[in-house]
VEXRO-948817 format. One record per residue: x, y, z of N, C-alpha, C in turn. Coordinates in pm, whole numbers, padded with zeros to 5 digits, always signed. Example, Ala and Ser with C-alpha at 12.3 -4.5 7.8 and 13.67 -1.06 7.14 Angstrom:
<rs>
+01319-00569+00780+01230-00450+00780+01320-00330+00780;+01285-00225+00708+01367-00106+00714+01290+00003+00787;
</rs>
This chain:
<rs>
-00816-01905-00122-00776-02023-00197-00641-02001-00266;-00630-01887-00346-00464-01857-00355-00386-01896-00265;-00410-01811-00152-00295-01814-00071-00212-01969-00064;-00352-02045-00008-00282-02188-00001-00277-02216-00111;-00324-02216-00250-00228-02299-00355-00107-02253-00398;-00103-02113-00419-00002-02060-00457+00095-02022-00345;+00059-02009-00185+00178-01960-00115+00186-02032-00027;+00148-02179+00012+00134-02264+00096+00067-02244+00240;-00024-02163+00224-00079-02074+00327-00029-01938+00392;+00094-01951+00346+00092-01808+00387+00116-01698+00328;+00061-01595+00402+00036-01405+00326+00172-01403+00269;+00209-01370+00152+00282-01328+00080+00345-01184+00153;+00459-01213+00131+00540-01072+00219+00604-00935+00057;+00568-00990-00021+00607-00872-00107+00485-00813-00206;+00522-00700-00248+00434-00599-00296+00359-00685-00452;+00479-00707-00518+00423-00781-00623+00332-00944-00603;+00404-00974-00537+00343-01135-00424+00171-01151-00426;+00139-00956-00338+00039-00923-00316-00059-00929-00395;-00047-00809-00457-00097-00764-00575-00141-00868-00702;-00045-00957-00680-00082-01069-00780-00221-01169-00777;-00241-01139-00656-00355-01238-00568-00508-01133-00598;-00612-01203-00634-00724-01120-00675-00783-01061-00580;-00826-00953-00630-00869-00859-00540-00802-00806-00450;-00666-00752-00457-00555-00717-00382-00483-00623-00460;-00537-00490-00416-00456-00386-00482-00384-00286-00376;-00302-00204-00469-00208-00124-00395-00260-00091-00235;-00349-00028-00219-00373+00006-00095-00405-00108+00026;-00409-00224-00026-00446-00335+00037-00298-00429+00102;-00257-00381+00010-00077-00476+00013-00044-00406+00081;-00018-00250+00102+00045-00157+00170+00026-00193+00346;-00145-00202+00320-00170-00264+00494-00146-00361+00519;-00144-00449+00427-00081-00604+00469+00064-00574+00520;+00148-00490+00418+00267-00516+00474+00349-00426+00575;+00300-00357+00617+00286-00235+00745+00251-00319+00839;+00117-00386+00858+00074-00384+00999+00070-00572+00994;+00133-00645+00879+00143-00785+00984+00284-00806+00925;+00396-00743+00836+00480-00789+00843+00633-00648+00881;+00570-00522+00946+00647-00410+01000+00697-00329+00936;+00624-00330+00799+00753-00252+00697+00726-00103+00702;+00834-00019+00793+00795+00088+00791+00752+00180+00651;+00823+00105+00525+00812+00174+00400+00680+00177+00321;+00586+00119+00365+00452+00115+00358+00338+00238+00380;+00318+00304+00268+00224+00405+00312+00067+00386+00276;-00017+00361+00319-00133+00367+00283-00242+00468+00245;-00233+00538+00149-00350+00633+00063-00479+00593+00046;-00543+00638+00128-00708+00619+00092-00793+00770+00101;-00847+00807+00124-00939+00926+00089-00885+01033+00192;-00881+00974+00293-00844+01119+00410-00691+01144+00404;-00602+01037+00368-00452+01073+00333-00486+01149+00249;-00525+01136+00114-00581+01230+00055-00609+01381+00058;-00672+01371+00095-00749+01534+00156-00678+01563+00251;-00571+01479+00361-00528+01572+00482-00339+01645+00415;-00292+01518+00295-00157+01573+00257-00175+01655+00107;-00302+01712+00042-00309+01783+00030-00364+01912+00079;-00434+01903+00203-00425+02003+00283-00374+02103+00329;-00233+02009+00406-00091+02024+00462-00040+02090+00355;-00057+02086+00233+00074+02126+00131+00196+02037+00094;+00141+01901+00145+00261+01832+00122+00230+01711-00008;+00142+01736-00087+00143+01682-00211+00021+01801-00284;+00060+01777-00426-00110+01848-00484-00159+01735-00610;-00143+01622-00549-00241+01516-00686-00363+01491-00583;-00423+01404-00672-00537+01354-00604-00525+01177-00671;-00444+01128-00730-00414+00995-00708-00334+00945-00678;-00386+00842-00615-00311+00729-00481-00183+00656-00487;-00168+00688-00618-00005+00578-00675+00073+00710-00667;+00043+00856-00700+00126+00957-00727+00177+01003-00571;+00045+00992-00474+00025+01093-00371+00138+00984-00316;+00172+00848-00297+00225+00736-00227+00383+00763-00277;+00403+00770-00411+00553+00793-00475+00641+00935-00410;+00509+01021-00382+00529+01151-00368+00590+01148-00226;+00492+01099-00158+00523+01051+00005+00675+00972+00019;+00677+00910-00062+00814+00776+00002+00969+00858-00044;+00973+00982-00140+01047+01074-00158+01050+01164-00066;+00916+01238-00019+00963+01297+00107+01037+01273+00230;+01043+01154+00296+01135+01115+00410+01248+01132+00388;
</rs>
């Protein structure tokens, strides 16, 4: 029901856009905007990103806003 009142039907293409809409948090916007609008800058953190990039050695948090900031500095 957002979408169409507030975006005239369609998915909002930015992070804040997203997020603004209920029940739409970080990890949700990230896949929205990766896989229907291409943004390679989109990383998605959920449990096994998690556990596999601290694995690797390539982060040591265990939350999803840090492990994501941490990520978009590495490239």
């Amino acid at each position: 029901k957002q979408i169409i009142s507030l975006h005239n039907g369609r998915i909002p293409s930015t992070m804040e856009e997203l997020t603004n809409l209920s029940g739409v948090g970080i990890k949700t916007a990230n896949l929205i905007l990766g896989d229907v609008f291409n943004l390679p800058s989109s990383i998605v953190v959920d449990t096994h990103c998690i556990r596999l990039t601290n694995r690797f050695g390539l982060v040591k948090d265990k939350e999803p806003v840090k492990i994501e900031k941490e990520l978009r500095i590495a490239k």
